[in-house]
C-alpha positions in Angstrom: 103.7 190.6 150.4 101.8 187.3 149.0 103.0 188.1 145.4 107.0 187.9 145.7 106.3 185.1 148.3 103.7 182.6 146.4 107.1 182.2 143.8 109.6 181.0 146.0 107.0 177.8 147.8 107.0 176.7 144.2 111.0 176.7 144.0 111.0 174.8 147.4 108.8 171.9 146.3 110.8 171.6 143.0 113.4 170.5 145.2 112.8 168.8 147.4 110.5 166.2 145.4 113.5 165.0 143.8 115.3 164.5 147.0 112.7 162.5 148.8 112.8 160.0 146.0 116.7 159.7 145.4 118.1 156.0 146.1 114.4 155.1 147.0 114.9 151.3 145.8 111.5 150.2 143.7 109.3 147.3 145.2 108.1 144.2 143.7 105.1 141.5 143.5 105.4 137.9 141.7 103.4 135.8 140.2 104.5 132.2 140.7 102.7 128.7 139.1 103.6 125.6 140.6 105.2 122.7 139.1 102.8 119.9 137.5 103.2 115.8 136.8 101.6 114.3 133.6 102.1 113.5 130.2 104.2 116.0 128.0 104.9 115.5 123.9 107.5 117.5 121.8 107.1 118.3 117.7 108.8 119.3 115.2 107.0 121.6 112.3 107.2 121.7 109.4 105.5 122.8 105.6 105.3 120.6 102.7 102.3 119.6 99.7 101.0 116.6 99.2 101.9 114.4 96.1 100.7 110.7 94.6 103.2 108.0 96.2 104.2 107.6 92.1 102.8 110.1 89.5 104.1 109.1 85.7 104.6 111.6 83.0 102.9 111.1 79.7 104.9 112.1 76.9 105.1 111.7 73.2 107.6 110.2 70.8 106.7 111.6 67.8 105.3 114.8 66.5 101.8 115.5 64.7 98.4 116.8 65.6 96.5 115.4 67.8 93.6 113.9 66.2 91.8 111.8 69.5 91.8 112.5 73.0 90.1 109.8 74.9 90.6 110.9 78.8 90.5 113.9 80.7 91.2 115.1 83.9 90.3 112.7 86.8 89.4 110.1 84.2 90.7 106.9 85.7 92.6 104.4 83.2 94.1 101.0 83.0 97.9 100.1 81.8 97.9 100.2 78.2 94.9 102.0 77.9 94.8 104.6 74.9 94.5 108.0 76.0 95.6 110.3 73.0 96.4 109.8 69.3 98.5 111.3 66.9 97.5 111.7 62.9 98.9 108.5 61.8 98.8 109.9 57.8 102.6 110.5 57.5 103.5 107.9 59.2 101.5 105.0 57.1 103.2 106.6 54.1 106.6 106.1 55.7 106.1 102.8 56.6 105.1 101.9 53.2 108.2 103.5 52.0 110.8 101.9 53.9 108.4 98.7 52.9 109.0 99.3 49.4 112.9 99.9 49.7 113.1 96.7 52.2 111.2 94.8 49.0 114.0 96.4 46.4 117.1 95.7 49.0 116.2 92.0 49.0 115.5 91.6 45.2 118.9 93.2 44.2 120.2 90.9 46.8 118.7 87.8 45.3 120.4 89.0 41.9 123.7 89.5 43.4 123.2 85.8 45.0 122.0 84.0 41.8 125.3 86.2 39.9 127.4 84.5 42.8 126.1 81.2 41.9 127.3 81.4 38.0 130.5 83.0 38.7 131.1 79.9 40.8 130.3 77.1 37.8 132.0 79.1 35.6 135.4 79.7 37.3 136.6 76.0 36.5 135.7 75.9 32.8 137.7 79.6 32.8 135.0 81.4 31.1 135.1 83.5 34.1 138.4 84.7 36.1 138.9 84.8 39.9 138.9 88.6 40.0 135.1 88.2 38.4 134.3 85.5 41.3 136.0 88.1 44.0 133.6 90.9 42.8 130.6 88.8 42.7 131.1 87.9 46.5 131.6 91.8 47.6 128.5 92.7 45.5 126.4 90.0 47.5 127.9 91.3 50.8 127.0 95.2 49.8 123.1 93.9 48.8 122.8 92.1 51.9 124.0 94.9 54.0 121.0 97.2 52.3 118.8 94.5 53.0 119.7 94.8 56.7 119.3 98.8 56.8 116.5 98.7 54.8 114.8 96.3 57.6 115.7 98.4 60.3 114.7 101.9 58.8 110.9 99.6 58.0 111.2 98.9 61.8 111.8 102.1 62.8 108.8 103.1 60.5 106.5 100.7 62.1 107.4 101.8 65.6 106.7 105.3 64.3 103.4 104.7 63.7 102.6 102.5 67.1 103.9 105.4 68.9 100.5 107.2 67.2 98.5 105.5 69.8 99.7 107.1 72.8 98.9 104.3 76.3 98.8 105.1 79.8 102.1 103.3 81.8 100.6 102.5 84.7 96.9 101.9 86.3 95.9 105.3 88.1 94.0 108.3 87.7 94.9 111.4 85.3 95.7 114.6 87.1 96.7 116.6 84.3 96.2 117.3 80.8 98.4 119.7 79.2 96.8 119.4 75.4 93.7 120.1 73.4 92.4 118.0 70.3 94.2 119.5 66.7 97.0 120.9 68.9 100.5 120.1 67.3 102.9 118.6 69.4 106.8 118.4 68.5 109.0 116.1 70.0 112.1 116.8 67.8 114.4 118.1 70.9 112.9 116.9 73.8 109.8 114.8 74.8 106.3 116.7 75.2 104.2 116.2 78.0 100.9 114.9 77.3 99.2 113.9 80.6 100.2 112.9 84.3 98.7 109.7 85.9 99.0 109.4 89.4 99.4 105.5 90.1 97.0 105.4 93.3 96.1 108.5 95.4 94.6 106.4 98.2 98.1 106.6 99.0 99.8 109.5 99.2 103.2 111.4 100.4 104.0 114.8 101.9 107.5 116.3 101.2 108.3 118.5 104.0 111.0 121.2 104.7 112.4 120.4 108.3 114.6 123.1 109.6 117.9 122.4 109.8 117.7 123.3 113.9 115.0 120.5 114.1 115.9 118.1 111.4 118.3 115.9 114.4 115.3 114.9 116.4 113.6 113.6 113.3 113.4 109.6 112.3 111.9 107.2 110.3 108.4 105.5 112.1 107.7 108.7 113.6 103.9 109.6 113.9 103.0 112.7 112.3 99.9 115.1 112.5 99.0 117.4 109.3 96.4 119.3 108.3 95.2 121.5 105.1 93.3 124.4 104.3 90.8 123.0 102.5 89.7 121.0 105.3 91.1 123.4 108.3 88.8 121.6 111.3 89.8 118.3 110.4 93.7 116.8 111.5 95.3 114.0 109.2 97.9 111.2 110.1 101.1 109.9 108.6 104.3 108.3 109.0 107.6 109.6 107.9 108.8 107.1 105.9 112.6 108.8 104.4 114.7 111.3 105.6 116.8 113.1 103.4 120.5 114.1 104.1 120.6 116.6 101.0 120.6 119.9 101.6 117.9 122.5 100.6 119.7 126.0 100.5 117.0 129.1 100.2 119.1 132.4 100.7 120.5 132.0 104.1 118.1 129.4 105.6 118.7 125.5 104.9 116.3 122.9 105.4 115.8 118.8 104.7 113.2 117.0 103.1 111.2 114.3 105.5 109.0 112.2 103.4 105.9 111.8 105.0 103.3 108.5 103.8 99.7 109.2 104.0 96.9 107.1 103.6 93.9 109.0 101.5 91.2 106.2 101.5 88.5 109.0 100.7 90.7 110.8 98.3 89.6 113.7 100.1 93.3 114.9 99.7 94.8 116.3 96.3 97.7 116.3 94.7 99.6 120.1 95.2 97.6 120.8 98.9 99.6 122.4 100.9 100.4 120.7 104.7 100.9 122.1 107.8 102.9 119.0 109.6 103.7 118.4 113.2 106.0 115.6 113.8 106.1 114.0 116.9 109.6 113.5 118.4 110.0 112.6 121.5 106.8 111.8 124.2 107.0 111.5 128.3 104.4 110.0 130.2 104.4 111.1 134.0 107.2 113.8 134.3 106.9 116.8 136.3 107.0 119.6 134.3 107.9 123.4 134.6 106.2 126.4 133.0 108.3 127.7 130.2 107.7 131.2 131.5 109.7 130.3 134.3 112.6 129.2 132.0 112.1 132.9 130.0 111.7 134.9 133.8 114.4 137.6 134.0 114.2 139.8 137.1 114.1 142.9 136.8 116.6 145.5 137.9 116.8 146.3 141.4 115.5 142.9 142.9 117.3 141.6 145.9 118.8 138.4 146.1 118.8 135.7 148.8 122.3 134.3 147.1 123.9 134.6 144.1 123.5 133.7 140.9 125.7 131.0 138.9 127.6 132.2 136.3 128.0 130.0 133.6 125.4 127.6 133.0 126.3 124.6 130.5 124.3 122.1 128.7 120.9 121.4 129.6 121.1 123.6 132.7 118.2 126.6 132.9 117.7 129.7 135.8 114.9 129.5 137.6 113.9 131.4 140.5 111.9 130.8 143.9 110.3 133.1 146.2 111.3 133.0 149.8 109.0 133.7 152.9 109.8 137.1 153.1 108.5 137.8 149.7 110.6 140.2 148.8 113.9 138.1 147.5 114.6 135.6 145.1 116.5 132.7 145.3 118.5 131.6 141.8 118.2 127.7 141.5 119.6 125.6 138.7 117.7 122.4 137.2 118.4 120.4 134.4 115.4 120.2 131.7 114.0 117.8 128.9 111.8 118.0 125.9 109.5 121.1 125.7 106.1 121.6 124.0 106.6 125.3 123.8 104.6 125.6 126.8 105.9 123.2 129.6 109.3 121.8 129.8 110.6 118.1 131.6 112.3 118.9 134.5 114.5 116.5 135.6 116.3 117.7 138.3 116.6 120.8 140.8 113.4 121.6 142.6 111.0 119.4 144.4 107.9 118.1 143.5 106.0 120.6 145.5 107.7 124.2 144.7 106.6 127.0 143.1 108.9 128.8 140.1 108.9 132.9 139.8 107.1 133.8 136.3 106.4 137.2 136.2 107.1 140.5 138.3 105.1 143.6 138.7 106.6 147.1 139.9 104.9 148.0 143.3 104.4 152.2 142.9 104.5 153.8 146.0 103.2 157.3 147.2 105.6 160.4 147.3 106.2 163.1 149.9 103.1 165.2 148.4 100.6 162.2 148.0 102.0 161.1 144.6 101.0 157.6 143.2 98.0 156.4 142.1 94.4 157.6 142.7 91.8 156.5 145.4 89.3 154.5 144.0 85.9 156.3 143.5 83.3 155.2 146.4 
């Protein structure tokens, strides 16, 4: 008898398990954090690199080899300063050219001028005819007109040659060399880099990409807090100084340019560092303040209400829910928030001063017919 009947107490369990915990609604704890009163900041962030407040390029206007090179990188020059040179050779031997056809331009003008002259006396004693006289003046004009080019191509020559002695712009600090001594430059098409000078580094300027989602809240005079990866413990100060309205359109995202002034007294900062930035955008001194994961808190399915919820919430309107006496309700309240630091958020209006906001729930299991749910501790 005990085998055919050991089978059917196993079928009898299997159903009635189910059954004991049909429409058994689940229980609930929550966590809850009061609300605080102090000081609360909001920033923006944002990514940018760090650049001299005025960096000139050093080009070339003529081509050659480079036959000097008097700086190098971080070498700090002086406006007018010579920095490179360029084999003058070809270009003494076109200056004397052009000084040679200036000489021959004015000597056949002189000719054409004295010719003038005796066409002149000789035109009243008819032993020369107005036609000659006529000639002689167009002649003049023609020589004079070479004398003019010729002067202009000799100028031309001796700028050539000036332009050999390649000078630094501005006062400032070289952060870039871009040639080696006997290297040929060409400057036929378009002007050749030589060197960059950055006018004064103790003063520098981020340019940072500001989403476009944060880019309203940002304005000129705001403080800003950066720092770098080269110095990662240490946090550095600006100013915005510009925002730019021009669009910056990378695939789907677009961002805007904040220019950002930095003082660099040290010159521990370098031109091309990449910063980190956090601008600040709005400060509160004294508010009370909610947890943000109060704002986030979403009960779960199942939880009873004390009333219901709004509907539609506009604006800056936000959910929040308290916990009643009973403990085992929540009441739906609506408040109006402020700035946020991604961690608290202003509250302005909708609870007092002294409640405390729903964050978190936790499922309370429960034991089933058959001593289901958790283990007894060990003793």
């Amino acid at each position: 008898m005990f085998r055919p009947f050991f089978p059917c107490l196993l079928a009898v369990a299997v159903i009635l398990l189910p059954a004991c915990n049909k429409d058994t609604p689940p229980a609930f704890t929550f966590e809850t954090a009061p609300l605080t009163r102090g000081d609360l900041m909001q920033y923006a962030t944002a990514s940018g690199s760090l650049g001299a407040v005025v960096s000139v390029d050093v080009g070339s206007r003529v081509s050659g080899k480079i036959s000097a090179l008097k700086v190098d990188f971080n070498s700090p020059v002086k406006k007018g300063d010579l920095v490179a040179q360029i084999d003058p050779s070809i270009y003494k031997a076109a200056l004397r050219q052009a000084e040679g056809e200036l000489a021959s331009a004015e000597a056949s003008a002189k000719l054409k001028r004295q010719n003038l002259a005796r066409k002149e006396i000789l035109l009243p004693k008819q032993a020369a005819t107005q036609l000659d006289l006529e000639l002689a003046v167009a002649e003049l004009a023609q020589a004079e007109a070479n004398v003019t080019i010729r002067q202009a191509a000799m100028q031309k020559s001796q700028a050539d040659l000036e332009f050999c002695n390649i000078t630094s712009p501005v006062d400032g600090i070289v952060i870039s060399r871009k040639i080696e001594l006997d290297q040929t430059v060409a400057a036929a098409m378009t002007t050749p880099i030589l060197f960059t000078i950055a006018q004064d580094i103790t003063k520098m300027r981020i340019t940072a990409s500001v989403s476009e989602a944060d880019i309203g809240m940002v304005r000129t005079g705001q403080p800003v807090d950066f720092s770098v990866e080269a110095f990662p413990d240490e946090t550095f100060h600006g100013v915005v100084s510009q925002v730019r309205k021009a669009p910056v359109i990378t695939t789907t995202v677009v961002t805007y340019e904040s220019i950002i002034d930095v003082d660099n007294p040290e010159q521990k900062l370098f031109p091309g560092m990449t910063a980190d930035v956090s601008i600040l955008v709005a400060e509160r001194k004294g508010i009370l303040r909610i947890p943000d994961t109060a704002l986030r808190f979403t009960p779960p399915e199942g939880v009873k209400y004390e009333e219901k919820a709004p509907a539609k919430l506009t604006g800056n309107q936000r959910l929040v829910y308290l916990l009643p006496a009973d403990k085992t309700s929540l009441r739906p309240v609506v408040v109006r928030v402020g700035i946020s630091d991604n961690l608290e958020t202003e509250l302005l209006d909708g609870l007092p001063e002294d409640a405390n906001v729903v964050t978190a729930s936790t499922v309370v299991a429960k034991k089933g017919p058959f001593g289901g749910g958790p283990p007894a501790p060990k003793k």
